[in-house]
Each structure stands twice: as C-alpha cells, then as structure tokens.
C-alpha positions as CSV (number, residue, x, y, z in Angstrom):
1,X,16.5,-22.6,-10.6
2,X,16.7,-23.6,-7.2
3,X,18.0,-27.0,-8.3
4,X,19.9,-25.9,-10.5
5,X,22.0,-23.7,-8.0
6,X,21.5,-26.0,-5.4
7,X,20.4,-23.0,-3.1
8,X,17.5,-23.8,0.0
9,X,15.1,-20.4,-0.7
10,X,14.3,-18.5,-4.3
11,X,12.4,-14.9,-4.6
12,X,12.0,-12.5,-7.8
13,X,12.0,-8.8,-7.7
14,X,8.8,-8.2,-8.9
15,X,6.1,-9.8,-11.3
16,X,6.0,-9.4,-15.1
17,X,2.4,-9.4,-16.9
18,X,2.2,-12.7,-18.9
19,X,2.6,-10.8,-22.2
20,X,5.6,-9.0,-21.2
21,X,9.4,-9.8,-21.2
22,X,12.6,-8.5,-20.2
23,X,14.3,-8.3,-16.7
24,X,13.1,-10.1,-13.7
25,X,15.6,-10.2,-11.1
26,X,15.8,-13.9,-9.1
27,X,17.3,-14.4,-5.6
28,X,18.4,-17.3,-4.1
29,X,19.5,-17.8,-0.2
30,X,19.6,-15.1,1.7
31,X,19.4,-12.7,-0.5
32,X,15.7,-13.6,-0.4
33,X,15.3,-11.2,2.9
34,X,16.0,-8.3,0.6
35,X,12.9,-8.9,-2.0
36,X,11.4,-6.3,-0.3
37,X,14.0,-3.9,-1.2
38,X,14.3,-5.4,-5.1
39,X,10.6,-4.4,-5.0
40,X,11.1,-0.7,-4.6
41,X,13.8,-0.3,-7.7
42,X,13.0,2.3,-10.5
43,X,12.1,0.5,-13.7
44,X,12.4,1.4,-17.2
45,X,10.0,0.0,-20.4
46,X,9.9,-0.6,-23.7
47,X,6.5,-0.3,-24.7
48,X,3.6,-0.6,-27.3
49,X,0.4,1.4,-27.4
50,X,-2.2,0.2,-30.2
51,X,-4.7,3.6,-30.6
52,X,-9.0,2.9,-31.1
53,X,-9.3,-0.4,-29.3
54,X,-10.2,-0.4,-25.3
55,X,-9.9,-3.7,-23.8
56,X,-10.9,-5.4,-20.2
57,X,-7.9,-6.0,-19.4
58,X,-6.2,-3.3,-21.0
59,X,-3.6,-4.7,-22.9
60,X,-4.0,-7.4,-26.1
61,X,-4.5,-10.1,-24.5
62,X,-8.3,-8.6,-22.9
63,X,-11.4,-8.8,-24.3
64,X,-12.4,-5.7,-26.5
65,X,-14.4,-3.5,-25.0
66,X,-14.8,-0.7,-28.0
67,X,-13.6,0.7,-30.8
68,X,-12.5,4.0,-32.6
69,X,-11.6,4.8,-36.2
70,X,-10.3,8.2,-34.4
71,X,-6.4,8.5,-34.4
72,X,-3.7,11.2,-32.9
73,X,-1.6,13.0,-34.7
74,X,2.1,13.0,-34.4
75,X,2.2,16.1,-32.7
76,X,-1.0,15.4,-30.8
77,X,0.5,12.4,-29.5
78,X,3.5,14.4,-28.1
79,X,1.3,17.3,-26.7
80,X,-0.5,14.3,-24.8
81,X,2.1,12.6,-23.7
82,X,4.0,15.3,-21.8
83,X,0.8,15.0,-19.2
84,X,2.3,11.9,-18.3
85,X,5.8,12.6,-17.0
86,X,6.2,13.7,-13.4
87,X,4.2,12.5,-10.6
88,X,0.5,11.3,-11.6
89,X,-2.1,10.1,-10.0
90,X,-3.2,6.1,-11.8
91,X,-5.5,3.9,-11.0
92,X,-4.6,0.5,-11.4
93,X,-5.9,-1.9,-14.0
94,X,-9.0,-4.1,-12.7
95,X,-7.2,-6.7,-13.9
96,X,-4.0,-6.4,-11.5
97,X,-2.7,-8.4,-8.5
98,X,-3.7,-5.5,-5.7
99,X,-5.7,-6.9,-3.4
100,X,-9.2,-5.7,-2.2
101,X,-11.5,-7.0,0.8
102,X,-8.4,-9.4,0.7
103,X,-8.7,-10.7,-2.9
104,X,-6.4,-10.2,-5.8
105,X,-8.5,-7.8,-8.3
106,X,-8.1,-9.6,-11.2
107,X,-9.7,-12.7,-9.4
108,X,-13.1,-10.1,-8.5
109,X,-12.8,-9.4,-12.1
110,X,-12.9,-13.1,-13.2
111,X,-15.9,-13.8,-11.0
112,X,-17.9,-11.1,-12.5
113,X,-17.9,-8.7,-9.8
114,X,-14.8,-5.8,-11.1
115,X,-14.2,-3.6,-8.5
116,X,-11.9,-0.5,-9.0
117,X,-8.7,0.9,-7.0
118,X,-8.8,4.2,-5.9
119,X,-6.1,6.6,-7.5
120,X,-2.5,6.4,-6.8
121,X,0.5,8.4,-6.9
122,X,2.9,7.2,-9.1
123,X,6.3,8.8,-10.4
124,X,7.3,8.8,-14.0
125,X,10.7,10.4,-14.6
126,X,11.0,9.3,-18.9
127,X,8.3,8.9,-21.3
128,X,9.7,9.4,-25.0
129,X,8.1,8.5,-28.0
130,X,10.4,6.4,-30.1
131,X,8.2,5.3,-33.5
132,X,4.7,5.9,-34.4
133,X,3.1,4.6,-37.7
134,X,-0.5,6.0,-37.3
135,X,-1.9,2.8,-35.6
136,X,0.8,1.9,-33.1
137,X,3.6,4.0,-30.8
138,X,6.4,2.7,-29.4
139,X,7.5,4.5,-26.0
140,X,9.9,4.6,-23.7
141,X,9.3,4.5,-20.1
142,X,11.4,4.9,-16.9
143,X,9.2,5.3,-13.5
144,X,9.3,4.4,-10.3
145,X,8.3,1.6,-8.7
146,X,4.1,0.9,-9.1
147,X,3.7,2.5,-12.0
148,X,1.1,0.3,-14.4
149,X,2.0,0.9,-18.0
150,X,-1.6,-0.6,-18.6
151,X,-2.9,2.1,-17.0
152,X,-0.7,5.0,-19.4
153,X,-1.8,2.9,-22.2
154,X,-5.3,3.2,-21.0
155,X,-5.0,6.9,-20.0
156,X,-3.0,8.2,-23.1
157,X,-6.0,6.9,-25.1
158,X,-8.9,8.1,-23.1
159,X,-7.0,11.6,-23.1
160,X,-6.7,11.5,-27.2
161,X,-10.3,10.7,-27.4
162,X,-9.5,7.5,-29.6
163,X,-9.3,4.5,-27.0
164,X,-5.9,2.3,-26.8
165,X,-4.3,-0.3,-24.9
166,X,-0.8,-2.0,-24.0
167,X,0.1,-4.5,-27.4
168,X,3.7,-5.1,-26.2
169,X,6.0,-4.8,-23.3
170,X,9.3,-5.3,-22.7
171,X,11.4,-4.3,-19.0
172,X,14.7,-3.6,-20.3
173,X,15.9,-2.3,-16.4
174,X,15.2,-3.3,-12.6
175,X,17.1,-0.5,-10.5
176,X,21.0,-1.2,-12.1
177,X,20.0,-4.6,-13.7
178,X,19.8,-3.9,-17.4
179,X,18.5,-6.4,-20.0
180,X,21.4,-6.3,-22.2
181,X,23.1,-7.8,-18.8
182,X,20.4,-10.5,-18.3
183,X,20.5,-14.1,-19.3
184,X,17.8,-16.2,-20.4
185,X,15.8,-19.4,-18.4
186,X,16.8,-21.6,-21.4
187,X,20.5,-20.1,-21.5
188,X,21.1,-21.0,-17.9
189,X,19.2,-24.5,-18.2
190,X,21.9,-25.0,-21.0
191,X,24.7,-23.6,-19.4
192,X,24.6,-25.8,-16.2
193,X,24.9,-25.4,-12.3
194,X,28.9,-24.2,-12.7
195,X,28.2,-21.6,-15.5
196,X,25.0,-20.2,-13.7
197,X,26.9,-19.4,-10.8
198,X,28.8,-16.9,-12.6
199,X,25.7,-15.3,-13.3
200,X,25.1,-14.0,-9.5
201,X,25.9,-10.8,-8.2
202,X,26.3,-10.2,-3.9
203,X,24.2,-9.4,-1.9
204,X,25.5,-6.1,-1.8
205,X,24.0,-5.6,-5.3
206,X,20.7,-5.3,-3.9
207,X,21.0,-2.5,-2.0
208,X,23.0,-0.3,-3.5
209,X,22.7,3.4,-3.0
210,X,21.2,3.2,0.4
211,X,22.7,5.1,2.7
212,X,25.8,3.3,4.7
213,X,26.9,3.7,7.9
214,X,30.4,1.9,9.4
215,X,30.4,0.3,12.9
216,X,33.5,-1.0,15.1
217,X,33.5,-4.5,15.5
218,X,32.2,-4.0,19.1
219,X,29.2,-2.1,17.5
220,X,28.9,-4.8,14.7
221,X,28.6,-8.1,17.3
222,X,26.1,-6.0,19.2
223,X,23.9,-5.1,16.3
224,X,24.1,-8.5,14.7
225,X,22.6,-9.6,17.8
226,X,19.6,-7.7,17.2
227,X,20.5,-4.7,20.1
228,X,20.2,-1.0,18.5
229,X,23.8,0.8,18.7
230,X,24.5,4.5,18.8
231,X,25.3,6.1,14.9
232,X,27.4,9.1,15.0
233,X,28.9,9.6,11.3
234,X,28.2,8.2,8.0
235,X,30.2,7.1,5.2
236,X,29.4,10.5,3.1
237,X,29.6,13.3,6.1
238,X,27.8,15.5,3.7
239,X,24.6,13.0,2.8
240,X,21.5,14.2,4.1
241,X,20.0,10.6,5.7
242,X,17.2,12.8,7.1
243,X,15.6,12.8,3.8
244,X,16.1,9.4,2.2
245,X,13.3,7.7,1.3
246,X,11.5,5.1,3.5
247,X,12.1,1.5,3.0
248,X,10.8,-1.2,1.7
249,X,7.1,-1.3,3.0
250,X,7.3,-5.1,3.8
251,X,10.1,-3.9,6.9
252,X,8.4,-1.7,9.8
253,X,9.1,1.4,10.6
254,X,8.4,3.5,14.0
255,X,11.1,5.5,14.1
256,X,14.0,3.4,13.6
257,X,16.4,2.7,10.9
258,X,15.8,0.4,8.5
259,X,19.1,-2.2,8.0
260,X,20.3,-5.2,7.4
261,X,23.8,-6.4,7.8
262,X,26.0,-7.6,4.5
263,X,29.1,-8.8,4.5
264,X,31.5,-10.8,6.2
265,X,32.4,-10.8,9.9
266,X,34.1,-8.9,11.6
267,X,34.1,-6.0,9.1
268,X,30.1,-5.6,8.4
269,X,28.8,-2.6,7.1
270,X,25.3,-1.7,8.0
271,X,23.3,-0.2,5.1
272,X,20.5,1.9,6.4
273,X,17.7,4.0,5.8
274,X,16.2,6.8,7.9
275,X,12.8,8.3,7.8
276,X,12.8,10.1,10.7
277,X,16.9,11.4,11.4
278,X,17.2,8.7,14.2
279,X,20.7,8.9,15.6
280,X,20.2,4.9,16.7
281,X,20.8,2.0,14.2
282,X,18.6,-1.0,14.8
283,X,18.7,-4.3,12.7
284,X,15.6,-5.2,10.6
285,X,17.2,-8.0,8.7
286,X,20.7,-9.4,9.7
287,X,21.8,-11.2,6.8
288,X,25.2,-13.5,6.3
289,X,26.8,-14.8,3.4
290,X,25.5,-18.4,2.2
C-alpha cells in the first residue's frame, strides 16, 4: 500500500486475529502519529460461537482441549448473555499479543510455558443474539476498545456449563469506519494509485469527537512550536472537558492536554483532550498536511 500511494510511513488501527475479517483502518503519512488514537475507537463484531468444544487458543483454529454433548437453550443462552453487557472484568486469551516479562503471550504459549493475564476491565455496550441453530450463535458485538471476543466466547461457554469457542469473526466498525464503507486489498490493487486516492479520508477523520479548542493565529504559531498557550473557551461552551476520557495511552500525560495540530496554517484547530481540567494547551503531536 505504501507503493501504491506513494506515501513515506504506513500504520493500521489495530490488529485483526488471522481468522477474522472486516475493517482495519490503514494510515499513511502523517496520519501515522495518530495510530495511537485509531487504537482507542469503539468497535463493533459480527461473531460466531460454536457451543461443547474448548480450544487452546479459543477460537477454531486451536487445538481442542474438550468436549461436551451439553447445549443451551434458546432462552438459556439469552439469560447468559445479559451477564456480558456492561463493564466486565476478562482475561485475555493465552494466545494474544499482550506482553509479559516482555514477551508477546502467545509466543510463552508456543514454547510450552502459557502464562495467564490478570483480569481486565473491559466495556461492552451491545451484545445481541442474532441466529442460533442449537450448535452455533451468531452475535452481535459493539464494545470498547480491548475487549477479546475470544475471551466472551470462552466465558459464555464456561458460564453455560457446555464449553465453546470463537468459529467466525467479522469487524464490521472501527470508531465511524463501517465495513459497508471499506474497500478490499485486491479492490484497491486493481483499482490503481489514482483511484486509491479517493479512498482516503483527512486527518481530521481520526479524531473526531475529541474535544476542540480554537486558537488565534498568535496562539497557533506558538503552540506549533511546541510552547503551551493559555485556553480560555472551547468550541461547545457547554462541554464538560473535565471529564473526557484520557488519551491514547501511547501519548503522556501529567497534567497536560493531550493535542495535536490538524489542519492548514494559519487557521489550525487544536483538538484536545483533558484529564485533569488544565486551563493550558500543550502540543503532544503537531501534525501538517502531507
């Protein structure tokens, strides 16, 4: 893709588990400075549970680990699944890219020494049950960022006493990127580099819904020199920045706000975010146009 688009630096927004398809976000330039913040994006699933088989790895592709001739109900299977929605505490898969002592899990697991992640909290806002035939449920999941649908495979069997794991999984969203929206690798490849350019959004894209604060142009050449200015009014007088959620966890913190500077000179917005109510702006990432 980088070829193709002729750009010098290309991120993603997040990983996809080799059996899974559906949205990945790409970013080329300097949008690549935000990857952090494509990280943090709610996400939503189409996903298959297959009930009385437990794998290592809990999804197909694992080895089996047991089986059941046990199966839920229909109305079991909605009972269990309301323990699901909300904020829950997982624990990741053992096969799973978090690292520990340093190392991805999944490569402890692959040397024959597993080790297991401690319980996380984890936010899962949807979780509908869309088909079930007896063997198999189809579900569909929106959560926040984090969230293992392994793991609610795992856990929705363990909970109905029968065993299951992942079979299929599909991301239909990535914060507003929807699937139906999406083009495919082979599409673009096909299309070549003038028609894949029309398949980029702006950088602006990225970080929408973060709070915005306007500076003068005096304000503007001093923060895109990296020198914290005073903030007196945002765009929305009746947002409540106090409370917006921290920021991507690759940027620091201590005190300050978290921005990054999007669009063209002189008229530069800074879109920020505030975890503790500061009433100075300082510039985390100063990005330009390519």
């Amino acid at each position: 893709m980088k070829r193709l688009l002729g750009a010098d630096k290309a991120g993603h927004g997040g990983t996809l588990d080799p059996m899974a398809s559906g949205v990945l976000p790409l970013m080329f330039g300097e949008a690549c400075k935000l990857a952090g913040a494509a990280l943090t994006h709610d996400k939503a699933y189409e996903a298959e549970v297959c009930f009385g088989i437990t794998t290592a790895t809990d999804d197909v592709e694992g080895e089996v680990i047991s089986r059941s001739d046990a199966r839920p109900t229909r109305e079991v299977l909605l009972a269990a699944l309301l323990r699901f929605m909300g904020v829950i505490q997982q624990v990741p898969p053992v096969y799973s890219a978090l690292k520990v002592g340093g190392k991805a899990m999944y490569r402890h697991a692959r040397e024959g020494a597993p080790v297991a992640a401690q319980p996380r909290e984890v936010r899962v806002d949807v979780i509908k049950l869309l088909d079930f035939d007896g063997e198999r449920a189809r579900l569909r999941i929106e959560c926040g960022s984090g969230t293992y649908i392994r793991s609610i495979a795992r856990d929705l069997g363990a909970a109905l006493g029968c065993g299951a794991h992942l079979s299929g999984l599909g991301r239909t969203r990535v914060g507003q990127y929807r699937v139906q929206d999406a083009v495919t690798l082979d599409a673009l490849l096909a299309e070549g580099p003038t028609a894949a350019q029309s398949h980029l959004h702006g950088l602006l894209a990225l970080v929408a819904g973060w709070s915005q604060a306007e500076l003068t142009d005096e304000q503007a050449r001093r923060f895109a020199q990296g020198q914290a200015v005073p903030w007196q009014t945002p765009t929305n007088p009746n947002a409540d920045l106090s409370s917006s959620p921290a920021g991507p966890p690759s940027m620091p913190r201590r005190g300050r706000w978290q921005c990054c500077m999007l669009a063209d000179w002189p008229d530069w917005p800074a879109r920020c975010r505030s975890p503790d109510g500061s009433v100075r702006l300082a510039p985390l990432r100063v990005i330009v146009p390519d």
